[in-house]
C-alpha positions as CSV (number, residue, x, y, z in Angstrom):
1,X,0.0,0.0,0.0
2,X,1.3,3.2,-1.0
3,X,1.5,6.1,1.7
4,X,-1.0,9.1,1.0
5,X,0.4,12.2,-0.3
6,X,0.9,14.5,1.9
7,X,0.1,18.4,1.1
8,X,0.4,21.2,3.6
9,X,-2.0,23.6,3.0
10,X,-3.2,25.2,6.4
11,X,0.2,24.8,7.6
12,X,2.4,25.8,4.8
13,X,0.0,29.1,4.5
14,X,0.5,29.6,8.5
15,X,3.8,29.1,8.0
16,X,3.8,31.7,5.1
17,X,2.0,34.6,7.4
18,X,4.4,34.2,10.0
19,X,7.4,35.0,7.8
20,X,5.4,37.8,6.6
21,X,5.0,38.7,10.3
22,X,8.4,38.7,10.9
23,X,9.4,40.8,8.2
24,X,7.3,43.4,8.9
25,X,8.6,43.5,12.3
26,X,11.9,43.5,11.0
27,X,11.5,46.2,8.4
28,X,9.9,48.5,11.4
29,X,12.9,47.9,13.5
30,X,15.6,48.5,10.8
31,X,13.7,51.7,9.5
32,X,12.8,53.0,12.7
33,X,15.3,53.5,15.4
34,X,18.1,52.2,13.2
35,X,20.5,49.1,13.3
36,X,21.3,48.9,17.3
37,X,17.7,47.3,18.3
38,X,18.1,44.9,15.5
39,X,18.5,41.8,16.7
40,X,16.8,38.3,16.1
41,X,15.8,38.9,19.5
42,X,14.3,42.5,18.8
43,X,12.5,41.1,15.5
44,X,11.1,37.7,17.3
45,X,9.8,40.1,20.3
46,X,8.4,42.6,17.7
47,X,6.7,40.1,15.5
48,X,5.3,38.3,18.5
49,X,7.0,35.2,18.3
50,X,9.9,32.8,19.8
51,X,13.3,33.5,18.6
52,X,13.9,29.9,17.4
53,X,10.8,31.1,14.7
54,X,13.4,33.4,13.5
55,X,16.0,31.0,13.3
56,X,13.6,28.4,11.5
57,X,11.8,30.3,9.0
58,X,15.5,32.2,7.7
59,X,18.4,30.1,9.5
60,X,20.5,33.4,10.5
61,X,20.3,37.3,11.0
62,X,22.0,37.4,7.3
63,X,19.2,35.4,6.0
64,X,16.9,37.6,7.5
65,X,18.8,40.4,5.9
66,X,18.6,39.0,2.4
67,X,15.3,38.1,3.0
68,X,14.3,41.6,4.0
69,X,15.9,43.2,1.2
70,X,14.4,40.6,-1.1
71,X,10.8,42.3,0.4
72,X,12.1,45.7,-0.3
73,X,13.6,44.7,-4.2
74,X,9.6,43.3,-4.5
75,X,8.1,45.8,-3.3
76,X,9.8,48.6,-5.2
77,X,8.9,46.5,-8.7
78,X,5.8,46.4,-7.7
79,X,5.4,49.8,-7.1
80,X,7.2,50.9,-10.8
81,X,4.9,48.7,-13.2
């Protein structure tokens, strides 16, 4: 018998609207008060979530970096067409 397929759905979009969450929260620290409260720390307490969140959904405060500016390079083509 062959194993049903699994398909996240509810969790993968879950998943989805926290990494959302925690850009936002990540974007208002680095544009608000600057680079010394940015910290995984800072962005999990912002976003409302446990640090370790952080460190799943982007691995390090680099890939939350890239990710971030990945948001802002998105954004911005969205905003010229």
């Amino acid at each position: 018998m062959t194993p049903r397929p699994y398909r996240q759905g509810r969790r993968q979009l879950a998943a989805q609207k926290t990494r959302a969450k925690v850009l936002r929260a990540a974007r208002s620290l680095l544009t608000g008060r600057g680079t010394e409260r940015f910290s995984l720390d800072a962005v999990a307490e912002r976003a409302g979530v446990a640090r370790m969140t952080v460190y799943y959904q982007f691995r390090s405060r680099r890939g939350l970096i890239e990710a971030l500016f990945d948001s802002f390079a998105e954004e911005a083509s969205y905003r010229s067409r």
